[in-house]
N, C-alpha and C positions, 0 to 999 in steps of 0.2 A: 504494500500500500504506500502510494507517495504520498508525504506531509505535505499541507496544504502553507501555501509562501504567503507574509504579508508585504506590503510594499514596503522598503526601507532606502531610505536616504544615504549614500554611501560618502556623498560630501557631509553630511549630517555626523556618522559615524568617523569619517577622518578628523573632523572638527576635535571633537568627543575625545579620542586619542590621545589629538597634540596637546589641550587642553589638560591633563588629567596625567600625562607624562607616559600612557600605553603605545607599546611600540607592538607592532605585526607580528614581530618574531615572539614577540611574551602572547598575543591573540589567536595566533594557528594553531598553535598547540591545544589551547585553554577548548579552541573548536573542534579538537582532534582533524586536522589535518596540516600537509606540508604550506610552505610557505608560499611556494609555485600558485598552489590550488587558491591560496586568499586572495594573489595579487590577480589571479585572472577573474577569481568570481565580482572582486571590486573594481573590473575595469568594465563590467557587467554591471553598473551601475549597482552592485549589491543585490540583483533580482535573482540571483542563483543560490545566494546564500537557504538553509534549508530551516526553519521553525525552528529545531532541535540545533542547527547552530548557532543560532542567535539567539537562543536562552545558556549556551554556554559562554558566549562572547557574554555576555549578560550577568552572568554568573561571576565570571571570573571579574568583572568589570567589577562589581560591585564587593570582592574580595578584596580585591587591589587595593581599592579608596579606602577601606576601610583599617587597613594595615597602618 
């Protein structure tokens, strides 16, 4: 069954990053994949990314800060 995508902002999400001091290489992993796979899903405007990875970008976003 494929999880159903919501629209996301991938300039949104870069903002997000530089703001908060997350880099890509500490975000792929956090999403369980390589780093190839982030920079091409985010040249995709973010629309490949998949529900389940963006509650771990999400996850881990919210561990980070809270360090």
């Amino acid at each position: 069954m494929q999880e159903r995508r919501e629209d996301m902002n991938a300039e949104k999400l870069k903002g997000y990053m530089k703001q908060n001091g997350i880099s890509p290489e500490e975000l792929a992993p956090a999403a369980n994949m390589d780093i190839s796979t982030w920079y091409r899903k985010l040249q995709k405007h973010g629309d490949s990314f998949t529900v389940k990875e963006m509650n771990e970008i999400i996850l881990f976003s919210k561990m980070k800060l809270s360090d």
